[in-house]
Every structure is written in C-alpha cells, then in structure tokens.
KEMI-557649 format. One line per 4 residues: their letters; for each residue y, x, z of N, C-alpha, C. Coordinates in nm, 4 decimals, decimal comma, padded with zeros to 6 digits. Example, Ala and Ser with C-alpha at 12.3 -4.5 7.8 and 13.67 -1.06 7.14 Angstrom:
REM residues 2
AS	-00,5690:01,3190:00,7800:-00,4500:01,2300:00,7800:-00,3300:01,3200:00,7800 | -00,2250:01,2850:00,7080:-00,1060:01,3670:00,7140:00,0030:01,2900:00,7870
END
This chain:
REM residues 209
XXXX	-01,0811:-06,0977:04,0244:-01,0222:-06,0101:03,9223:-01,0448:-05,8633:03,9618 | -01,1146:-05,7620:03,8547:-01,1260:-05,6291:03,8783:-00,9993:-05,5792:03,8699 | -00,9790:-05,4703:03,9631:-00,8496:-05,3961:03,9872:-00,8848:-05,2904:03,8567 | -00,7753:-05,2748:03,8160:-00,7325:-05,1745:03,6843:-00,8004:-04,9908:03,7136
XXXX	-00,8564:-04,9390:03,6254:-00,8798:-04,7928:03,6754:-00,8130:-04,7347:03,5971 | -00,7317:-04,6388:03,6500:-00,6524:-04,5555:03,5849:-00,7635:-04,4356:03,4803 | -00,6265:-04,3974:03,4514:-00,7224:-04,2755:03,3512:-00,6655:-04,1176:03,4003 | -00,8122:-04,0543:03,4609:-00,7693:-03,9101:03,4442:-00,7426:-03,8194:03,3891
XXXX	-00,6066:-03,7680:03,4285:-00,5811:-03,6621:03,3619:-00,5921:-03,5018:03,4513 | -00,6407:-03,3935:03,3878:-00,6802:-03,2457:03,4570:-00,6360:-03,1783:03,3895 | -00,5662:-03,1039:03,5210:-00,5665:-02,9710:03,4477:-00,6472:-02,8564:03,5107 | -00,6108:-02,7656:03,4232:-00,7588:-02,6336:03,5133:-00,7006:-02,5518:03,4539
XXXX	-00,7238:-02,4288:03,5407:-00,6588:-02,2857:03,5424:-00,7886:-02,2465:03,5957 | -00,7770:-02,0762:03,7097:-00,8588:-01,9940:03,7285:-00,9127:-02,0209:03,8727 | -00,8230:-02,0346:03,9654:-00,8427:-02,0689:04,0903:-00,7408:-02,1736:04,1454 | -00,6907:-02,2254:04,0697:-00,6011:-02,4336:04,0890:-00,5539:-02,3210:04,2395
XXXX	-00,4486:-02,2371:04,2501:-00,3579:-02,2139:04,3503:-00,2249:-02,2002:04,2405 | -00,2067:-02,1860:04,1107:-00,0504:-02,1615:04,1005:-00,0319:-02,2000:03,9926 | -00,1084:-02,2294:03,8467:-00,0421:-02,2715:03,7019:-00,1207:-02,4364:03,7407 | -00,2272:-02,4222:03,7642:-00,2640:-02,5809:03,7345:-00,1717:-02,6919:03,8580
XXXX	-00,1725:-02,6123:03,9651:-00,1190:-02,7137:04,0767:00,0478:-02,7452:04,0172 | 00,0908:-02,6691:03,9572:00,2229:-02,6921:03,9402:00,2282:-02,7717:03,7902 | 00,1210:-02,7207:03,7288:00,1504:-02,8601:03,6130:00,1366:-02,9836:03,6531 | 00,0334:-02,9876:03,7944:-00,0084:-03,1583:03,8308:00,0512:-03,2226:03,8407
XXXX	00,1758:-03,1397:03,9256:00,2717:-03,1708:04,0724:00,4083:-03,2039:03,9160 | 00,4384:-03,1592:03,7715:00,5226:-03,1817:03,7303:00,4931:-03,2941:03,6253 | 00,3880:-03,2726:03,5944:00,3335:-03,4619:03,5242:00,3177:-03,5613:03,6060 | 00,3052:-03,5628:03,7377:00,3313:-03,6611:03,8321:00,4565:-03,7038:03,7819
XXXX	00,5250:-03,6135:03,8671:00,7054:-03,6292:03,8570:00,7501:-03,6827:03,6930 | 00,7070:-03,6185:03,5856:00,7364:-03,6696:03,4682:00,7340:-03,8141:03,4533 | 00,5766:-03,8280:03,4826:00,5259:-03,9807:03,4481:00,6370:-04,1036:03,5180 | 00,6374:-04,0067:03,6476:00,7408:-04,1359:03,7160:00,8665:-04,1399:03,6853
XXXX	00,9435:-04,0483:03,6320:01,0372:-04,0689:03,5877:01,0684:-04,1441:03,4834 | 00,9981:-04,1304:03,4008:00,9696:-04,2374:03,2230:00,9305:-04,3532:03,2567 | 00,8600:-04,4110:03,3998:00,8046:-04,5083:03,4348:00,6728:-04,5330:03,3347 | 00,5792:-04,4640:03,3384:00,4784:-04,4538:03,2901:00,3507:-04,5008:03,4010
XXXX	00,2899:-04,5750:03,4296:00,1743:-04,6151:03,4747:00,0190:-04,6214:03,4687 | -00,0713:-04,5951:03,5333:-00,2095:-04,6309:03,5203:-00,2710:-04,4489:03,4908 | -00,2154:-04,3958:03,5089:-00,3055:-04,2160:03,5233:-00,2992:-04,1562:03,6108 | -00,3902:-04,0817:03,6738:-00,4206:-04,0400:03,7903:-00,4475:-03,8694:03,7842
XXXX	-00,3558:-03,8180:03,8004:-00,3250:-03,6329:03,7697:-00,3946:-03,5609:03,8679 | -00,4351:-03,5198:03,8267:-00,5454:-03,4011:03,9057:-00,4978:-03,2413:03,8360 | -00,5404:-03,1855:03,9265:-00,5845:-02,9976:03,8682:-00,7131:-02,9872:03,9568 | -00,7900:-02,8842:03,8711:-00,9049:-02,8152:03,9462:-00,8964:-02,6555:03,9027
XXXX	-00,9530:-02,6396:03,9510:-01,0222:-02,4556:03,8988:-01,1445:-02,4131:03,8586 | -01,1605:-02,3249:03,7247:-01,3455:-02,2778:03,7088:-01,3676:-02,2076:03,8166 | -01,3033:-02,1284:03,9500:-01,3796:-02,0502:04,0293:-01,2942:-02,0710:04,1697 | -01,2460:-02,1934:04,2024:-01,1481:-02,2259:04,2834:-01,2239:-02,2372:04,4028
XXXX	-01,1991:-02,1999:04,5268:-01,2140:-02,2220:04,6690:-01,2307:-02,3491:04,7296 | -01,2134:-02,4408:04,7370:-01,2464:-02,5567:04,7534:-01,1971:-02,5692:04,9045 | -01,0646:-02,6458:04,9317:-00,9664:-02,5753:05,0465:-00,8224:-02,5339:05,0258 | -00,8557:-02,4537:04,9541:-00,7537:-02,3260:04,9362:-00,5926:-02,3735:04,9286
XXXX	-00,5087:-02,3286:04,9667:-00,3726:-02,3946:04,9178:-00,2766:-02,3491:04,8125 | -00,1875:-02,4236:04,7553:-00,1304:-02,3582:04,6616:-00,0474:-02,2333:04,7202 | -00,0674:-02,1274:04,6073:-00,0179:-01,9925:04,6254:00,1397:-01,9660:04,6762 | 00,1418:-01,9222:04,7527:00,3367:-01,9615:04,8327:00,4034:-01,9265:04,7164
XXXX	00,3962:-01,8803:04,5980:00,5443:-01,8340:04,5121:00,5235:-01,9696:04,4305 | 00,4410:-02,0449:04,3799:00,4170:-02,1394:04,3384:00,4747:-02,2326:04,4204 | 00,4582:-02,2751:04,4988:00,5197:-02,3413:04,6488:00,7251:-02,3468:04,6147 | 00,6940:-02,2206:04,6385:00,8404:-02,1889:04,6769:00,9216:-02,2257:04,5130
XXXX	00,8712:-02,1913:04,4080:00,9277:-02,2388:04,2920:00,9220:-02,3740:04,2799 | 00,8530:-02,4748:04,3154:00,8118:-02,6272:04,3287:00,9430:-02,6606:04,4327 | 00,9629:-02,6102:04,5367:01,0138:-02,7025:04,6420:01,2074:-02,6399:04,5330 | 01,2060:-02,5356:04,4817:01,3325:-02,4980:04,4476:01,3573:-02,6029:04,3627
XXXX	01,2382:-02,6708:04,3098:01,3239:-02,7683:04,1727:01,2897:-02,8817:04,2252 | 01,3052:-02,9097:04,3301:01,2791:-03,0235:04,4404:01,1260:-03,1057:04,4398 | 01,0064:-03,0415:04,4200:00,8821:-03,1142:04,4552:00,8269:-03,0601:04,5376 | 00,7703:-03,1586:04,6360:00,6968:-03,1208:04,7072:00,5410:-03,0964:04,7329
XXXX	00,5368:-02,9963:04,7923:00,3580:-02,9691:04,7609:00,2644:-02,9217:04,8917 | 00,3163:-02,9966:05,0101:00,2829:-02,9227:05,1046:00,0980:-02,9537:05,1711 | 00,0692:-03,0810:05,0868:-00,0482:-03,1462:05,1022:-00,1673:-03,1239:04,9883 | -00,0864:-03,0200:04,9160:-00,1550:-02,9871:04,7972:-00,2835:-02,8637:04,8478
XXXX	-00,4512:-02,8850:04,8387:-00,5679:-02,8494:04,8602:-00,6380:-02,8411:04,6721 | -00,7152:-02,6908:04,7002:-00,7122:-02,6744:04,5722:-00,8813:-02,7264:04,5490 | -00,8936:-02,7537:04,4325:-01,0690:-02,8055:04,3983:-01,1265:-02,7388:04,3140 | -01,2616:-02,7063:04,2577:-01,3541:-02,6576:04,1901:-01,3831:-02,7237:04,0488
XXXX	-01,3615:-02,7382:03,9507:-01,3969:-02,7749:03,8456:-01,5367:-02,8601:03,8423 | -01,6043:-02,9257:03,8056:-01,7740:-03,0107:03,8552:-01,7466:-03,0554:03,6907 | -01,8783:-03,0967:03,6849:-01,9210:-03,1825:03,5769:-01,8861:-03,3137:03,5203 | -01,8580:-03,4006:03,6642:-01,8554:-03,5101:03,7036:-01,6561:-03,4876:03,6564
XXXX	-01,6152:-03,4059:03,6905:-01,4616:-03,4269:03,6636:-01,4434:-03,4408:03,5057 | -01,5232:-03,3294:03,4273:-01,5143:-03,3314:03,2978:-01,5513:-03,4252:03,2488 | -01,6663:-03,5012:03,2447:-01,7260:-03,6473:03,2277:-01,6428:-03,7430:03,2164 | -01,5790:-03,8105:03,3557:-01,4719:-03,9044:03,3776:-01,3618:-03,8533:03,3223
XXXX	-01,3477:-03,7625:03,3138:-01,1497:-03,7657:03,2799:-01,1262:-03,7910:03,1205 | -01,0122:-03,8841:03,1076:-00,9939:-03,8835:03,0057:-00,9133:-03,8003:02,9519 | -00,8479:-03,7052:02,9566:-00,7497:-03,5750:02,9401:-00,8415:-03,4749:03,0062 | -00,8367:-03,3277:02,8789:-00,8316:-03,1845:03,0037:-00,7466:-03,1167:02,9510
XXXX	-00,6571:-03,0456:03,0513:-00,5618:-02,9360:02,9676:-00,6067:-02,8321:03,0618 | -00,6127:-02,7081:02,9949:-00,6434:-02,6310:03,0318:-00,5385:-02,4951:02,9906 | -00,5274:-02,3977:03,0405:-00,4363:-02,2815:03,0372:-00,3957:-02,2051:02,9345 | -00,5416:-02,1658:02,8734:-00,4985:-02,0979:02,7683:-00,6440:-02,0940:02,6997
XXXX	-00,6535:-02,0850:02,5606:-00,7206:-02,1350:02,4449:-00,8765:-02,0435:02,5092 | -00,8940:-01,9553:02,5281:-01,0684:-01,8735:02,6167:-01,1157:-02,0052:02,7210 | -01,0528:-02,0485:02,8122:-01,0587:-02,1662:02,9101:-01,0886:-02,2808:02,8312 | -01,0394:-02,3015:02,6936:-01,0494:-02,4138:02,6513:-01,2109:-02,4159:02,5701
XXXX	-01,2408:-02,2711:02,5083:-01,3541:-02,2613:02,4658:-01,4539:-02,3212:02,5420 | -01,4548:-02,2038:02,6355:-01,5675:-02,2672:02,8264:-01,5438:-02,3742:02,8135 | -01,4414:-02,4436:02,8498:-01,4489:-02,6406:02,9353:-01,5134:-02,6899:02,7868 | -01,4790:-02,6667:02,6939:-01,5664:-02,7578:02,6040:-01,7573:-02,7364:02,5587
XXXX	-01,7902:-02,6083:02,6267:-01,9267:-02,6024:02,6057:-01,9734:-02,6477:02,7500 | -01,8827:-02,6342:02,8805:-01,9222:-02,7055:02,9664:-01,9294:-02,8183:02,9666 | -01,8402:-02,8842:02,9052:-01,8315:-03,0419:02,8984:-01,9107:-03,1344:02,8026 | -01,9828:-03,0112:02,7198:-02,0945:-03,0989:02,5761:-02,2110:-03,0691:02,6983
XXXX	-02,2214:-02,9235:02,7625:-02,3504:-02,9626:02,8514:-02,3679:-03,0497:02,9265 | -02,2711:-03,0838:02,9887:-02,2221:-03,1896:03,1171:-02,2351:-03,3355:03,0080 | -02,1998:-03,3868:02,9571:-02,2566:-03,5113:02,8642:-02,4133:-03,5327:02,8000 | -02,4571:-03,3852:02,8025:-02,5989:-03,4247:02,7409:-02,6791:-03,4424:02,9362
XXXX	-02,6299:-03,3918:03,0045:-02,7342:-03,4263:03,1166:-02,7354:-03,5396:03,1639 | -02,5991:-03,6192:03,1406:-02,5610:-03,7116:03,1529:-02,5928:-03,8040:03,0697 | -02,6977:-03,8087:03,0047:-02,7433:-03,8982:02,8834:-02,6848:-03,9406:02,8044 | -02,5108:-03,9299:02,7866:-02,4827:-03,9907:02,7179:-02,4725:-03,9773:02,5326
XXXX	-02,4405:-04,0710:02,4500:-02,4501:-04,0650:02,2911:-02,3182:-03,9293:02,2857 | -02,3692:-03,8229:02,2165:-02,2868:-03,7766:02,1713:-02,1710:-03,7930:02,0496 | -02,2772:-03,8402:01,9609:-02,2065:-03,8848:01,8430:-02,0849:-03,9644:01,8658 | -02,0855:-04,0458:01,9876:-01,9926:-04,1309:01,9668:-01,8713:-04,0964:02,1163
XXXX	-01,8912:-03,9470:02,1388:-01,7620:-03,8908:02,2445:-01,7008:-03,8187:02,1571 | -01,5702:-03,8441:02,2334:-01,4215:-03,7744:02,1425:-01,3943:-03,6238:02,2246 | -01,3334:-03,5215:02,1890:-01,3243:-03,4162:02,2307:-01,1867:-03,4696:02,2881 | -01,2165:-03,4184:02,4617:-01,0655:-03,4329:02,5505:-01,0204:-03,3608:02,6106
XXXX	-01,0932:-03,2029:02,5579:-01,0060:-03,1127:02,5873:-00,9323:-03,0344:02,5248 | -00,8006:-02,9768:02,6034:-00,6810:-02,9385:02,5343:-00,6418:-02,8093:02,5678 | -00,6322:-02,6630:02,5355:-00,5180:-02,6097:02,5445:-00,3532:-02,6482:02,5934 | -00,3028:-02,5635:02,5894:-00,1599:-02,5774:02,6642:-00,0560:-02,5216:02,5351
XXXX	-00,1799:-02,4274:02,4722:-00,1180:-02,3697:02,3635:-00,1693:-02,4712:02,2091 | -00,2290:-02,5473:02,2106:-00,2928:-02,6314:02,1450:-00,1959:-02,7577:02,1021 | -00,1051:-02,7792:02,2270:00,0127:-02,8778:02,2774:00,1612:-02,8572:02,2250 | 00,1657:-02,6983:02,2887:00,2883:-02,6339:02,3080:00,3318:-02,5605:02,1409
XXXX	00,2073:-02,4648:02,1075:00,2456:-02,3496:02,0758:00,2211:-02,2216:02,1702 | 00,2292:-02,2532:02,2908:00,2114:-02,1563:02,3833:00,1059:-02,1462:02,4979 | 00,0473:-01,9689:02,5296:-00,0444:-02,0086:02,6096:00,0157:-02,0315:02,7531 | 00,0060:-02,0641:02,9058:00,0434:-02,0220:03,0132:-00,0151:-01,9301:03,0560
XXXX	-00,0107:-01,8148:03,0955:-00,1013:-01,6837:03,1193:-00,0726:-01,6614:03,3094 | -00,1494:-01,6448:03,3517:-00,1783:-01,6138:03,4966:-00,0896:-01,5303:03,5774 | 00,0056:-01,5898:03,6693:00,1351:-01,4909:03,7294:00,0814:-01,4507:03,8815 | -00,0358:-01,4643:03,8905:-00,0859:-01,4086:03,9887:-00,0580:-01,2663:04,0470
XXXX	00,0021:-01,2373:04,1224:-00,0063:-01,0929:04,1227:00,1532:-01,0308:04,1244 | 00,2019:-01,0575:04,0217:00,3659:-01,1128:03,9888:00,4591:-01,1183:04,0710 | 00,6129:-01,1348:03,9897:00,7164:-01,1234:04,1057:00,7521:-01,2949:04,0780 | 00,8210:-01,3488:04,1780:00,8870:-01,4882:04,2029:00,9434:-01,5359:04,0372
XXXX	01,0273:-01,4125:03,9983:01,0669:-01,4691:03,8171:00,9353:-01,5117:03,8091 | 00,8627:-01,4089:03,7473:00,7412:-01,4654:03,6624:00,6655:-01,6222:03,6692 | 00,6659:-01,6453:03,8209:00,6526:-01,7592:03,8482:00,7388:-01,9042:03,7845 | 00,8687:-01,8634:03,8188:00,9819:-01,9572:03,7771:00,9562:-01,9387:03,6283
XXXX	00,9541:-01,8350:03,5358:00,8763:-01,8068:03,3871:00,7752:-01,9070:03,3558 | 00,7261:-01,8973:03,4466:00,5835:-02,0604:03,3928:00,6051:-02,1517:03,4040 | 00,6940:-02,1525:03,5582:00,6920:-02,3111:03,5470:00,8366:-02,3769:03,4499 | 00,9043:-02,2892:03,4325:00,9735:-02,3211:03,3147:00,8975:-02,3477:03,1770
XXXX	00,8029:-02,2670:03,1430:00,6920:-02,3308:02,9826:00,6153:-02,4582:03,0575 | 00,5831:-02,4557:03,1520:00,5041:-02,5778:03,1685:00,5954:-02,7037:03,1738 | 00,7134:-02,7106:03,2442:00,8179:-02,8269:03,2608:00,8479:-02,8420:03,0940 | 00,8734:-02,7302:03,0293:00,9314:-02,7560:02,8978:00,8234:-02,8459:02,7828
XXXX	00,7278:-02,8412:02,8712:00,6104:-02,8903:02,7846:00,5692:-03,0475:02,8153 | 00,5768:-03,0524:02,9180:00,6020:-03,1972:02,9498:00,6116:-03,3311:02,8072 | 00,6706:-03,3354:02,7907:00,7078:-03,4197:02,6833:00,6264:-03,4169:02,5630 | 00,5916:-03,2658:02,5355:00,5341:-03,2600:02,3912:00,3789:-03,3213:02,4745
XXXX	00,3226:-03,2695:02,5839:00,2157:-03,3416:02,6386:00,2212:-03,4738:02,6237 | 00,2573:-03,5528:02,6735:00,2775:-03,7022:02,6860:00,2536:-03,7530:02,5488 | 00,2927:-03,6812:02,4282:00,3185:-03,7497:02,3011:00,1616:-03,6979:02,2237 | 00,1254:-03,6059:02,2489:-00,0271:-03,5366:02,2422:-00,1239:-03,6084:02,3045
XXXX	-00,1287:-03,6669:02,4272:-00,2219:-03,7540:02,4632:-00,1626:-03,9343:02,4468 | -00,0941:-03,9258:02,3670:-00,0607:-04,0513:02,3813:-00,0106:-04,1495:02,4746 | 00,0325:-04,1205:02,5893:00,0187:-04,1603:02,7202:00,1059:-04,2777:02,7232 | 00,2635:-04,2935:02,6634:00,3299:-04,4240:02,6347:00,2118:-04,5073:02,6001
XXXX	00,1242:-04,4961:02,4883:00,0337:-04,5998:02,4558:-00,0676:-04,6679:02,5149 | -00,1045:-04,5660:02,5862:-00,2404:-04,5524:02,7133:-00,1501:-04,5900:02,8274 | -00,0215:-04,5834:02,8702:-00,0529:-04,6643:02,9690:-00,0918:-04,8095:03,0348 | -00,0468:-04,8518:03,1375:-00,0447:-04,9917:03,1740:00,0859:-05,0491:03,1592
XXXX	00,0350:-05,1919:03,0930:00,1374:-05,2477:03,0478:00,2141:-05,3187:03,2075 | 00,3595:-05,2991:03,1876:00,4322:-05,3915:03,3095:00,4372:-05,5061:03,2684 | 00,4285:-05,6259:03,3896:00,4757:-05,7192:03,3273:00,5901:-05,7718:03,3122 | 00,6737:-05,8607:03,2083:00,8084:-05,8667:03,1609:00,8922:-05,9125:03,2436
XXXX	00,9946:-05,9231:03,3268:01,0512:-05,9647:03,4205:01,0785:-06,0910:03,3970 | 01,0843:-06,1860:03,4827:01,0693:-06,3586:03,4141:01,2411:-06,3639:03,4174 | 01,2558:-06,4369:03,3116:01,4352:-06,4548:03,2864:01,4764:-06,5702:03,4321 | 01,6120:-06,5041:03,4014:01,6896:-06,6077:03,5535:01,7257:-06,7217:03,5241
XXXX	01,7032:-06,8225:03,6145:01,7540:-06,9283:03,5435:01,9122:-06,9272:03,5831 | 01,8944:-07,0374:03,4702:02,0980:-07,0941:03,4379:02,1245:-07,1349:03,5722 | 02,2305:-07,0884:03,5936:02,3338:-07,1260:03,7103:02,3686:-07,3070:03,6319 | 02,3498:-07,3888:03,7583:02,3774:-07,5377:03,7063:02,5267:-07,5504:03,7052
XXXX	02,5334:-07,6492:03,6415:02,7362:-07,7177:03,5516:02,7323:-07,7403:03,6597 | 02,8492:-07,7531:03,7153:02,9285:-07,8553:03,7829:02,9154:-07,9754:03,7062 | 02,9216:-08,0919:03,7721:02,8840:-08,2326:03,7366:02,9755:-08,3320:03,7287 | 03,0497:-08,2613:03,8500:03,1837:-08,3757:03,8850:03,2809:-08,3196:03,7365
XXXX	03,3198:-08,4529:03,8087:03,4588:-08,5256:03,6310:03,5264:-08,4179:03,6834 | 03,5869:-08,3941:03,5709:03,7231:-08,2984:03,5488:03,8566:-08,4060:03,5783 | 03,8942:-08,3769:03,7176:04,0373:-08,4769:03,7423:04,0815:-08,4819:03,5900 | 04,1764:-08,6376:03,6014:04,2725:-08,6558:03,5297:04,3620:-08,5857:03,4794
XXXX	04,3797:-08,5475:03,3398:04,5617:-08,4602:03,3011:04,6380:-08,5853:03,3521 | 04,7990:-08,4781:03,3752:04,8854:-08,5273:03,4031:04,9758:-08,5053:03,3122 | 05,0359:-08,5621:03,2925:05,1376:-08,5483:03,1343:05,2800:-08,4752:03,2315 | 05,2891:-08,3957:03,1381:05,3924:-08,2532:03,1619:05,4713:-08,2509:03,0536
XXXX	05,6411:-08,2245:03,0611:05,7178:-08,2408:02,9877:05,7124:-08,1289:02,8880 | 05,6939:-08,1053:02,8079:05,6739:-07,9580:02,6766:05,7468:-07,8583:02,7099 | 05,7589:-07,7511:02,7374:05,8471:-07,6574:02,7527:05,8441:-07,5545:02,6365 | 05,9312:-07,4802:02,6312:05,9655:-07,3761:02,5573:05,8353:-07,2600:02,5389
XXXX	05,7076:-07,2626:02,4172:05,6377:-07,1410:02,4582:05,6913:-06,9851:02,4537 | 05,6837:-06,9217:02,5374:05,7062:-06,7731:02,5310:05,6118:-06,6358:02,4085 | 05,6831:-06,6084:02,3909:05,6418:-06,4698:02,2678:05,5159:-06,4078:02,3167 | 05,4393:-06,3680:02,2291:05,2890:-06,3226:02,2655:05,3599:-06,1569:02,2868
XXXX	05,3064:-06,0714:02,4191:05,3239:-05,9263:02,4073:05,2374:-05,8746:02,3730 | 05,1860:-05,7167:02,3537:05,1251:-05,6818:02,2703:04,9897:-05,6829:02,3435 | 04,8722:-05,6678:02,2871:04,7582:-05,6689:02,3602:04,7176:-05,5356:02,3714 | 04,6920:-05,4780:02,4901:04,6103:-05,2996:02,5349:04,5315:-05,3410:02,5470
XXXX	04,5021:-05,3174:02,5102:04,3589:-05,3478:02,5491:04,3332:-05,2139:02,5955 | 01,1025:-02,5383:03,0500:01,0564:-02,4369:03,0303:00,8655:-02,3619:03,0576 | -00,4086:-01,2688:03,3463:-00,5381:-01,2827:03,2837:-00,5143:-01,3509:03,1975 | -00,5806:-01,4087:03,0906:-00,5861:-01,5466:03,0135:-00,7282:-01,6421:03,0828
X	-00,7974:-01,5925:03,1628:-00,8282:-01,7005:03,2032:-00,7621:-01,7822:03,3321
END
C-alpha cells in the first residue's frame, strides 16, 4: 500500500524571515486545532537567504501567543515549489502578479498541458480583503499588527482553499461493544406483607513586496 502524499501549502513573502514564517507557523497550529489532516505548510521567499532565521520581532510575537519557532530556517522560492504545491498565498496582490508569471513559466518548462492546470495562486488580500504589507524595519506593535491580520485570516483561508474537503479522511472510530447481561437467574421474590405507600415529594430536579 502507497503511503498518502499530503498536499502543499506556501506561503511567500520577500525574504520568508517575518510575514510568511509566521503565517506557516499559524496554519500549522490552525490545522491542528480543527483536526484537519494530510497538508504540509511551508513558506519560502522571492529573494530569501537560504539559512537565514526568522526575524527576532517575529520570533518574539510567535513565542508571545505561544508558538514556537526556534527551528524555523528560511528558503528561496524555486520552480519546483510552485509546480508541486497545491496552494500559494502570497502577501500582497504585486507578489501575486510575479508568482503567477513565474509559475506559467515554471509549467511550460516543465512540459506540462496547460490547458488543463488550475491557477493556485492566491493573494492574502484576494482571501481576506486585505493586503499584509512588510513590518520590516518597524516597531514590535507593527509586528503584533500582522500577525493579528494574518491569525484573523486563518479561517477565511481554510474555506478559500477548501481544505475541510481536501483533507484526509479519519477513520470512524469502531463502536464499543455491549457490556454482556448477567446470565444468572434473578433469585426468587419473597412475598412481603403490603405496607402503607408513602406520598410522592416534590421532584428538583487579527514594501508591498
């Protein structure tokens, strides 16, 4: 039996140190909370370092709303990511222009039928209503500012890519069986003289590139 492949999901910002790593790091956490299965969350960057770690105010806003990110290494955007993934979200609607002429070039080198690929990339503002704009540079609010639109977005994401539908199905928990009767006879009644019955009481029952 082939083991199941999940489906990727990306996000991409400018240099994957502070809006994309923290959307990754909060659709992780989302997914598992809803108990959602079978997707595999990534961020990259169009001009990212390859190395690099997430940006400490990013960091420090992550660990404040309790995630952790201390293993988090940032990546470069490739061809090969756009290709495979089945989701891209990207930052803000200029980013989304680029990843999609990168990603029709990246399919034609790749031989594949165009006619018959679906467009899988997304804006944030495409999702939301809103763009996420680059707090690089910025004070600690500004930071907590994004990752408040990005957490707030969460949900409307999930329902935009469909992801309840797309995921993997669990399987149904098998019912318990019946606790067995007792078997043995019910002793004999004993005949009891009638007594007097008693009165019922009452019953209480949250750049552009």
């Amino acid at each position: 039996m082939t083991a199941r492949k999940k489906k990727k999901i990306v996000f991409v910002c400018t240099g994957n140190t502070c809006r994309s790593p923290m959307a990754q790091l909060l659709l992780t956490k989302y997914l598992k909370d809803v108990k959602l299965k079978g997707f595999d969350v990534r961020s990259a960057g169009i001009a990212a370092k390859k190395g690099d770690t997430i940006n400490p105010k990013s960091a420090q806003v992550l660990q404040e709303n309790g995630i952790a990110c201390e293993s988090f290494s940032s990546t470069k955007l490739t061809n090969k990511t756009l290709v495979d993934a089945f989701a891209v979200v990207c930052m803000t609607e200029r980013q989304r222009e680029y990843l999609m002429d990168m990603r029709w070039n990246a399919l034609k080198k790749a031989g594949m039928p165009l006619d018959d690929v679906e467009n899988n990339v997304y804006s944030f503002a495409e999702i939301t209503g809103y763009e996420i704009l680059d707090p690089y540079g910025k004070d600690i609010d500004c930071y907590r500012y994004v990752y408040g639109l990005l957490s707030a977005g969460m949900a409307r994401l999930s329902e935009k890519l469909r992801l309840t539908e797309n995921a993997w199905e669990t399987k149904p928990r098998a019912p318990k069986k019946a606790k067995k009767t007792d078997t043995k006879k019910a002793p004999k009644k004993t005949k009891t003289t009638p007594t007097q019955p008693k009165a019922d009481g009452d019953n209480k029952q949250l750049s552009i590139f």
